[in-house]
C-alpha positions in Angstrom: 34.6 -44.1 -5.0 31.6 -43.2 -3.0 32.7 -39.7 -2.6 33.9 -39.2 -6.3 29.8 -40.6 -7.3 28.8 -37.4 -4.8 31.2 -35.1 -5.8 29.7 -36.3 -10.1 26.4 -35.8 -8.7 26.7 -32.2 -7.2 28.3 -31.0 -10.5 25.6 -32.2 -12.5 23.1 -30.2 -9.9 24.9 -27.1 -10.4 25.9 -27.1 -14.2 23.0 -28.9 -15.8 19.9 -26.1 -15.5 16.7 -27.0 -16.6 15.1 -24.6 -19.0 13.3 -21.7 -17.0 10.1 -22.1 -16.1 7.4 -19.7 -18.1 5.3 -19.1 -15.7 6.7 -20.4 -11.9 3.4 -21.1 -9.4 2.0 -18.4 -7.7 1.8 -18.3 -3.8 -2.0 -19.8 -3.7 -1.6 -22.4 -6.0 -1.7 -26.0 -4.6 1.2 -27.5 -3.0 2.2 -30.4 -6.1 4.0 -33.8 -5.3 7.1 -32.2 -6.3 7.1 -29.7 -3.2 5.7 -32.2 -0.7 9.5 -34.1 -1.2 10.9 -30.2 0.8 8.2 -30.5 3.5 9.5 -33.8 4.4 13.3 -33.5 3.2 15.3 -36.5 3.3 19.3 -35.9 4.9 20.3 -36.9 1.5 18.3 -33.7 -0.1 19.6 -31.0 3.0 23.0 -32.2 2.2 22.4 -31.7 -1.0 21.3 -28.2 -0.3 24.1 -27.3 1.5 26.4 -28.0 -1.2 24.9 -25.9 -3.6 24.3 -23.2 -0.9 28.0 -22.7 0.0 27.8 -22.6 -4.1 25.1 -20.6 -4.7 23.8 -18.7 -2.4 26.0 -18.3 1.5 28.1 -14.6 0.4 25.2 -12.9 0.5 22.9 -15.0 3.1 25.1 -17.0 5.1 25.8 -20.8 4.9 23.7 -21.3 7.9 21.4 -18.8 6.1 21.9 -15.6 8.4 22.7 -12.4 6.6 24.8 -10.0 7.4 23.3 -7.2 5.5 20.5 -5.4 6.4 19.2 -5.4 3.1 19.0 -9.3 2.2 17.1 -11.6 3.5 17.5 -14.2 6.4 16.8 -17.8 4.8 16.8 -19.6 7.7 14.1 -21.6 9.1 12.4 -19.4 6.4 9.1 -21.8 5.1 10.3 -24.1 2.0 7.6 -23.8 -0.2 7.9 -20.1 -0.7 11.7 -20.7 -1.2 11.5 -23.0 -4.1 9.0 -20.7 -5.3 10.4 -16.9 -4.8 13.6 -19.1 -6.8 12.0 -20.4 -10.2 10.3 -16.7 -10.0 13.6 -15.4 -10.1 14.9 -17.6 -12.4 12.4 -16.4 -14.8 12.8 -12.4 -14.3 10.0 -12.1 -12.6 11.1 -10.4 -9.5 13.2 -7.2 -10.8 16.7 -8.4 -8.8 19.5 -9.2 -11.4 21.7 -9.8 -9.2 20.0 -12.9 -7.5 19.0 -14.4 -11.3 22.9 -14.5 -12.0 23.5 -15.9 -9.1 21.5 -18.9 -10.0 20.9 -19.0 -13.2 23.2 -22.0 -13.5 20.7 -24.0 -11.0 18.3 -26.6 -12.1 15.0 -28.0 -10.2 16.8 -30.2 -8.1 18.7 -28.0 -7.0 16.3 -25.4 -6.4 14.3 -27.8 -4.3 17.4 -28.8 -2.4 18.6 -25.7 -1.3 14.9 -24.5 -0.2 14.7 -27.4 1.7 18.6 -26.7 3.6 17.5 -23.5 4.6 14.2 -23.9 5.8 15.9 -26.5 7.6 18.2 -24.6 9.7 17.7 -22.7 12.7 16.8 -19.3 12.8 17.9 -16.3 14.4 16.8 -14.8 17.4 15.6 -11.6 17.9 16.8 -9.7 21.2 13.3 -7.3 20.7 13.3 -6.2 24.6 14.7 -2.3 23.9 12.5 -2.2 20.8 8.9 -3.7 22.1 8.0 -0.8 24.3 7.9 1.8 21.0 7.0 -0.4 18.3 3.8 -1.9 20.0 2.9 1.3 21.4 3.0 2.4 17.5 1.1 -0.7 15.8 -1.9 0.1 18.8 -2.4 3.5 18.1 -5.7 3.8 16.5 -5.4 6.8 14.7 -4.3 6.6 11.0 -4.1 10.0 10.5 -1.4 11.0 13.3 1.0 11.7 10.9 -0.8 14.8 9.3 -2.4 16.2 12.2 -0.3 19.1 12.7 -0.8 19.8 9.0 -4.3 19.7 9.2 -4.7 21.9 12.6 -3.1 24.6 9.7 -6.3 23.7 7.8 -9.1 23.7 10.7 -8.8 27.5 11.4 -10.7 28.5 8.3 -11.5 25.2 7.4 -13.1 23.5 10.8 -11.6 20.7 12.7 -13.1 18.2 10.5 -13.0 19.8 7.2 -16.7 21.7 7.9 -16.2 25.1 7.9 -18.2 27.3 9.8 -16.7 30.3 9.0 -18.9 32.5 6.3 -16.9 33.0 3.2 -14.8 29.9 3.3 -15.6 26.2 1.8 -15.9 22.9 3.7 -13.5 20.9 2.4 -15.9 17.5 2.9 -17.9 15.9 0.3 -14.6 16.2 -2.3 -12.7 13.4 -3.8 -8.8 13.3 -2.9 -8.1 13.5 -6.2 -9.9 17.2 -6.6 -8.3 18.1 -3.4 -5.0 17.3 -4.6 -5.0 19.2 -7.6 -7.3 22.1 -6.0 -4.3 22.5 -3.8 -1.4 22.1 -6.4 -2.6 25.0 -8.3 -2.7 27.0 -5.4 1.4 26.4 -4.7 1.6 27.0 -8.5 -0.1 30.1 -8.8 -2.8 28.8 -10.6 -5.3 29.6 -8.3 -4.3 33.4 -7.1 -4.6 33.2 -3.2 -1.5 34.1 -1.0 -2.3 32.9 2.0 -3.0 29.5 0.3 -0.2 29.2 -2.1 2.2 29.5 0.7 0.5 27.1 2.8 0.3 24.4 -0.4 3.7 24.4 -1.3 5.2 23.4 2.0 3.1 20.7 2.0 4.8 17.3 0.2 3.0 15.1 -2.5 2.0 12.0 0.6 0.8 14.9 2.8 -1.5 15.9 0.6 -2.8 12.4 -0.3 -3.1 11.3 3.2 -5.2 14.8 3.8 -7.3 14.4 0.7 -8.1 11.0 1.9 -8.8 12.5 5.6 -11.3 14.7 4.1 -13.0 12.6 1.9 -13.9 10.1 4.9 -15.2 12.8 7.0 -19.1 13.3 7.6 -20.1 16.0 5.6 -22.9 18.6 6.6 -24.6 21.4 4.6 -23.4 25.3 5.9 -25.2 27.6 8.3 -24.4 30.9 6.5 -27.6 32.2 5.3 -27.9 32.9 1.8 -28.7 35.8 0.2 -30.1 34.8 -3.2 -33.4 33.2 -4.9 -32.6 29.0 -4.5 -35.6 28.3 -7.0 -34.6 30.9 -9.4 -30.8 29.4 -9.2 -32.4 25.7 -9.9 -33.4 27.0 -12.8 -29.5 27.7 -14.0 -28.1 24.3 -13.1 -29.0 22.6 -16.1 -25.2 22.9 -17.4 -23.8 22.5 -14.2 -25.3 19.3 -13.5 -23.3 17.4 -16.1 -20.4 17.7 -14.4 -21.4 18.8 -10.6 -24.2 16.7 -10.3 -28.3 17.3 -9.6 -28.2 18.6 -6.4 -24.3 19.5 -6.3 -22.8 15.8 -5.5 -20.5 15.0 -8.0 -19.5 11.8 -9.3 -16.6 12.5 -11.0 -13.0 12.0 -9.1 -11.6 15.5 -10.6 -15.1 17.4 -10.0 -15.6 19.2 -7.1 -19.2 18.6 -5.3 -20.9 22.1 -4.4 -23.8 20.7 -2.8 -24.3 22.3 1.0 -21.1 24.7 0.2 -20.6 28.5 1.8 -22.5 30.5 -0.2 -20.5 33.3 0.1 -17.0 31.3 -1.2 -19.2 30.0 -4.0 -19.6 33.6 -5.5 -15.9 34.3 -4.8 -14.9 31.3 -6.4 -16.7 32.0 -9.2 -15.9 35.3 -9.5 -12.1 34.4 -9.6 -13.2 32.4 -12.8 -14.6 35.2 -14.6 -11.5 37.9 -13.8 -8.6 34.8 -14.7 -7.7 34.2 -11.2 -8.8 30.5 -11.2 -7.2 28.3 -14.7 -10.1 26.3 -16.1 -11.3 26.4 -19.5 -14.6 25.1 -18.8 -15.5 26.7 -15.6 -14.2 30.3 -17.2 -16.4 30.1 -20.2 -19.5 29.1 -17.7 -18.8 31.7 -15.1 -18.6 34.6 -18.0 -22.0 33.5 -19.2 -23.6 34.6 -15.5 -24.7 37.5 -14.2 -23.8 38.6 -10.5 -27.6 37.6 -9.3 -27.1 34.6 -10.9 -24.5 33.6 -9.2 -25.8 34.7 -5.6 -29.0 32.8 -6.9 -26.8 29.6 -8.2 -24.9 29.8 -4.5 -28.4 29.8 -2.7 -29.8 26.6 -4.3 -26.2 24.4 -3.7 -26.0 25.5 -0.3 -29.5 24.0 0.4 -28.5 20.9 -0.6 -27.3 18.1 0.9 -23.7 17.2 0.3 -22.7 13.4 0.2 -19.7 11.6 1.4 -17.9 10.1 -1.5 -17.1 6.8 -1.5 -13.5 6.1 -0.4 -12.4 4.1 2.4 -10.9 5.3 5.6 -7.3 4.1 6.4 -6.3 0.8 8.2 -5.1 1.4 11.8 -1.9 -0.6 12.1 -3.3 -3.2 14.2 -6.1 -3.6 11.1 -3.3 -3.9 8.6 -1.9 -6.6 10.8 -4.8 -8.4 10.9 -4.7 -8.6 7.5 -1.3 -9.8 7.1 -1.9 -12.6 9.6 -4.2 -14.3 7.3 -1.3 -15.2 4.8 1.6 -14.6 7.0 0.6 -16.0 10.6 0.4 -14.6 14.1 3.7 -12.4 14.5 5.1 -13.3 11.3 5.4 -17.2 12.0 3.6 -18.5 9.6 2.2 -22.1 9.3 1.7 -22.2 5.4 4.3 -23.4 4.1 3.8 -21.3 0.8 3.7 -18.2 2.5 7.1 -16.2 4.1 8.2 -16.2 7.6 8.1 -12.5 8.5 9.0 -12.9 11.9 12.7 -11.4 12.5 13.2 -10.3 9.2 15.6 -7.8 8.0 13.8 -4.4 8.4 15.4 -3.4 5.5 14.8 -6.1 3.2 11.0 -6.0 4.3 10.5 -2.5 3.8 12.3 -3.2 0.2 10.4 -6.4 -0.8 7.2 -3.9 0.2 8.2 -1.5 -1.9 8.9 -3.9 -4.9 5.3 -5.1 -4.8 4.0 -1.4 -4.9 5.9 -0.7 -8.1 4.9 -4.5 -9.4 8.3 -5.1 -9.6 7.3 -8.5 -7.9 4.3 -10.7 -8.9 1.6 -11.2 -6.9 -1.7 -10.2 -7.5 -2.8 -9.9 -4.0 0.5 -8.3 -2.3 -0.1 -5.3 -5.5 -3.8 -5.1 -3.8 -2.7 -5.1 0.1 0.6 -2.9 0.1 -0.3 -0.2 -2.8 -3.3 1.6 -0.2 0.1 1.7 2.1 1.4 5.2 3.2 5.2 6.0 4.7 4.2 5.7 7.6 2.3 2.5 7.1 5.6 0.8 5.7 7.9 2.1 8.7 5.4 0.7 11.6 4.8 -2.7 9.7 8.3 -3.4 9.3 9.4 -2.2 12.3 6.7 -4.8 13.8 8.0 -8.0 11.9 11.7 -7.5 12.1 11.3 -7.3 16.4 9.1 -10.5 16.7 10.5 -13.6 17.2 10.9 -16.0 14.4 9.5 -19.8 15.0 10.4 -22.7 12.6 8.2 -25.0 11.7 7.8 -28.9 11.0 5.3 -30.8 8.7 3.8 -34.2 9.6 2.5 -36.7 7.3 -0.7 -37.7 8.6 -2.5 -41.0 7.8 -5.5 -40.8 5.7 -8.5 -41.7 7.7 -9.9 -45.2 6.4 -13.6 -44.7 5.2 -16.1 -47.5 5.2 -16.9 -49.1 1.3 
């Protein structure tokens, strides 16, 4: 009789859903009385959980919560709070995988609490890291965030300077510009809308991330005025920057993300540049119709005045080393991935895969989380691939709750 009452009882956990929720809790939202029951799980809720995990949830992750495939997660020993959680959020849609909302669709709250509570429950896997330590913790050291592109931009640092500061008369520094004017400045070069061979066929070899991760590079350098001497009248060419300050700036520093800044440029690329915008060799409507309204000494006058200014780094952050994007996970996530918050993931020993994915999903805000959209959208390739590869080789640590007296305060 006892065992037909348990057998009643599981059905009714398993057919019976509640209604989903509207909005599940997000990760920093206090732990309620409700979730406290998984932090200390009685052998009547874990059994409970197992039942509808061998339902539920074990094809994909494994009754003792061990996945075979690299692209799913690992439940065990996984932290209970962020279970039942990462559940009711897919219960309501809210995480982009179909698959996992049919699969327990037909759950209610119990049961949702009882299976969190099995999992983090069991033991979880270890991690044989020995053969993979020596190359991924040489990678997450490496304090240089721009490793990646540094062949591409030793292409650039012949004409350009090592640093983006040209010292070469006739050709710009590429400092003081926003990534976003560098991307599209080289774009129309591999188009063709900016007639320069040399610079068309360097541009389109060069992929869409590249050319991010180089804007960025030379937006963060320290910019410094040329040291080609100008030919032309500076004071007469302050006169003619009335127009050209709307868009360029005062002195030259633009504000604008898709304006370039001229202040401190080679004078001698200035005239050229311009002069491409008079004979059609350079696409812009605005910049034509202003170059074809100068004479050649007002250009040469124009280029003497910006190159005696003083250009200004813009104001965009240099990339995280991996060790400072660590750092930054182990506030949430805990030292190595183990962390002590219950409403936070384990990371430690995670399916590379899946982690890479779950990254990814956050990026494209196919997951909610107002703070993962903030921490993994500045991430590049590269980022993702050293992270991952990080977590998945460290050793994962369960953890266990106490219930602590209250202190007793004096009336």
């Amino acid at each position: 009789m006892q065992r037909a009452i348990q057998a009643l009882s599981m059905c009714a956990t398993l057919l019976f859903a509640s209604a989903a929720l509207a909005e599940p809790p997000a990760a920093t939202d206090p732990i309620t009385a409700k979730e406290r029951r998984i932090l200390f799980p009685s052998r009547q809720l874990i059994e409970q959980g197992r039942g509808v995990a061998a339902t539920a949830c074990a094809d994909c992750h494994g009754l003792n919560g061990i996945a075979e495939s690299e692209a799913k997660p690992h439940l065990a020993g996984q932290r209970s709070v962020y279970l039942y959680r990462a559940l009711q959020a897919y219960q309501a849609g809210l995480r982009g995988a179909t698959d996992m909302g049919h699969s327990i669709s037909f759950l209610n709250d119990e049961a949702l609490l009882a299976v969190a509570a099995y999992y983090a429950h069991q033991t979880p896997a270890s991690v044989d890291s020995e053969t993979a330590d020596a190359e991924v913790m040489s990678a997450i050291q490496e304090d240089d965030p721009f490793t990646a592109i540094r062949d591409d931009l030793r292409k650039c640092s012949r004409c350009h300077g090592e640093d983006g500061n040209s010292s070469a008369s006739g050709m710009p520094s590429l400092t003081a510009q926003s990534p976003e004017y560098f991307i599209a400045a080289m774009e129309a070069y591999a188009s063709g809308e900016r007639a320069h061979r040399i610079m068309e066929r360097l541009a389109s070899g060069i992929d869409e991330s590249t050319l991010e991760q180089m804007g960025i590079f030379y937006a963060v350098q320290t910019p410094t005025a040329t040291s080609t001497e100008a030919e032309g009248d500076a004071g007469k060419g302050a006169e003619l920057t009335v127009d050209c300050a709307n868009c360029h700036g005062a002195s030259g520093n633009a504000s604008g993300g898709d304006m370039p800044s001229v202040a401190g440029q080679d004078p001698r690329y200035f005239v050229k540049a311009m002069e491409a915008y008079r004979k059609g060799e350079r696409e812009h409507e605005g910049m034509v119709n202003a170059a074809e309204g100068l004479s050649d000494s007002d250009l040469v006058n124009l280029a003497a005045y910006y190159a005696m200014q003083e250009p200004q780094r813009r104001d965009v952050r240099a990339p995280f080393t991996p060790a400072e994007w660590l750092a930054r996970c182990e506030r949430c996530h805990g030292i190595e991935g183990n962390s002590t918050d219950p409403r936070f993931p384990m990371l430690a020993g995670q399916n590379k895969t899946y982690l890479e994915q779950a990254l990814k999903a956050y990026i494209d805000d196919k997951r909610p989380s107002t703070t993962m959209h903030a921490m993994s959208r500045p991430l590049s390739g590269r980022d993702i691939e050293r992270i991952v590869s990080y977590y998945s080789t460290r050793e994962p640590k369960a953890v266990v709750y106490m219930q602590l007296p209250c202190e007793e305060t004096e009336n």
